[in-house]
C-alpha positions as CSV (number, residue, x, y, z in Angstrom):
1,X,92.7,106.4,122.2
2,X,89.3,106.0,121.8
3,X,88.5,110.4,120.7
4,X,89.6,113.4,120.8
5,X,87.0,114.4,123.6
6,X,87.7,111.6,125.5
7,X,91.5,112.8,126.3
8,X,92.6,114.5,129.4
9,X,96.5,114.7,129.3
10,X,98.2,117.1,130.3
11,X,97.9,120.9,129.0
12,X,101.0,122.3,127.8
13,X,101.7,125.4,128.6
14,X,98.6,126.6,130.4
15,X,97.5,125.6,126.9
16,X,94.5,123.2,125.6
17,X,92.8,122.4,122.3
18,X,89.8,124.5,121.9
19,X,86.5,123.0,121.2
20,X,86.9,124.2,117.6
21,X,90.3,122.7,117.1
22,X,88.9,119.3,119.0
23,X,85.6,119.2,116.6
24,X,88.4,119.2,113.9
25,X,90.3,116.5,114.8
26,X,87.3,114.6,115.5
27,X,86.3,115.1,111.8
28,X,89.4,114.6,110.4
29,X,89.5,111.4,112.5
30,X,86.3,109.9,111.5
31,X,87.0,111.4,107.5
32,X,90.3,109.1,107.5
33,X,89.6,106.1,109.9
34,X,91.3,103.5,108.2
35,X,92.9,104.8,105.8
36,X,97.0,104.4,105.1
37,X,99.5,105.8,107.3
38,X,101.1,107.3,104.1
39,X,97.5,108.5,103.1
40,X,96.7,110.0,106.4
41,X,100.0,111.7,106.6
42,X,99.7,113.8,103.3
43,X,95.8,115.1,104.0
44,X,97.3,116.5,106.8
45,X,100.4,118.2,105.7
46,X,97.7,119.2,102.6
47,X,95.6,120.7,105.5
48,X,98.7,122.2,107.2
49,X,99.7,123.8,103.7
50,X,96.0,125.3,103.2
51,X,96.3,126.5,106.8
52,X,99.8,128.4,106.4
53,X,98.4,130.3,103.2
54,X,95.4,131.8,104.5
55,X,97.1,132.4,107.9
56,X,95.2,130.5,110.2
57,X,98.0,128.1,111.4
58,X,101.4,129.1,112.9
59,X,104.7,127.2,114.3
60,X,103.0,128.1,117.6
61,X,99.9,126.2,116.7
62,X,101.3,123.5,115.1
63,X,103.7,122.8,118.1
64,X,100.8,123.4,120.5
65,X,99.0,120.3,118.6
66,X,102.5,118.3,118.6
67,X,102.7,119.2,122.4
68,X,98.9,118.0,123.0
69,X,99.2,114.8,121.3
70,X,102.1,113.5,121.8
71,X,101.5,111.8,125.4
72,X,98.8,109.6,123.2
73,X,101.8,108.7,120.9
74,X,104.4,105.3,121.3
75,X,108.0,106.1,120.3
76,X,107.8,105.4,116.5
77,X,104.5,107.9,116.3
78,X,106.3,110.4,117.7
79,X,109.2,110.3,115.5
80,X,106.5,110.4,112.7
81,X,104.8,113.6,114.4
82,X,108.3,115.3,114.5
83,X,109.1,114.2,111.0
84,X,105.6,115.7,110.0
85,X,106.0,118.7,112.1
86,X,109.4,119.3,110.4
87,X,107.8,119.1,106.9
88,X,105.1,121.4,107.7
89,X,107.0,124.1,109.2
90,X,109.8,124.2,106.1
91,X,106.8,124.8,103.5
């Protein structure tokens, strides 16, 4: 994948990032190119956590963003994305 922008999967759902959610990812992207999978995996169940107590991010949204991304995803990613998914949505 060479950006966020750059992907046109499918939408899920009648469904699509917004440009707000894709400038985002991009950030977070650039902010954690290169870093460890284990390092990359906590800022963003940190994020998650921050989102879920001011009540900008829901189950909905979260499995919107699985939804979205997974097509980008080989097997073993997306058994990581569930696992993260999973840990998110118990906190």
């Amino acid at each position: 994948m060479r950006d966020f922008n750059s992907y046109n999967g499918k939408k899920t759902q009648n469904e699509s990032l917004n440009g707000s959610a894709k400038n985002l990812l991009n950030a977070f992207a650039s902010k954690y190119e290169g870093a460890s999978e284990n390092d990359l995996i906590s800022a963003i169940i940190l994020e998650a956590e921050k989102g879920r107590k001011n009540g900008t991010l829901t189950d909905k949204d979260i499995d919107n963003f699985a939804s979205t991304i997974s097509p980008m995803l080989n097997d073993s990613q997306r058994a990581k994305l569930k696992s993260v998914v999973k840990k998110i949505k118990s906190k």
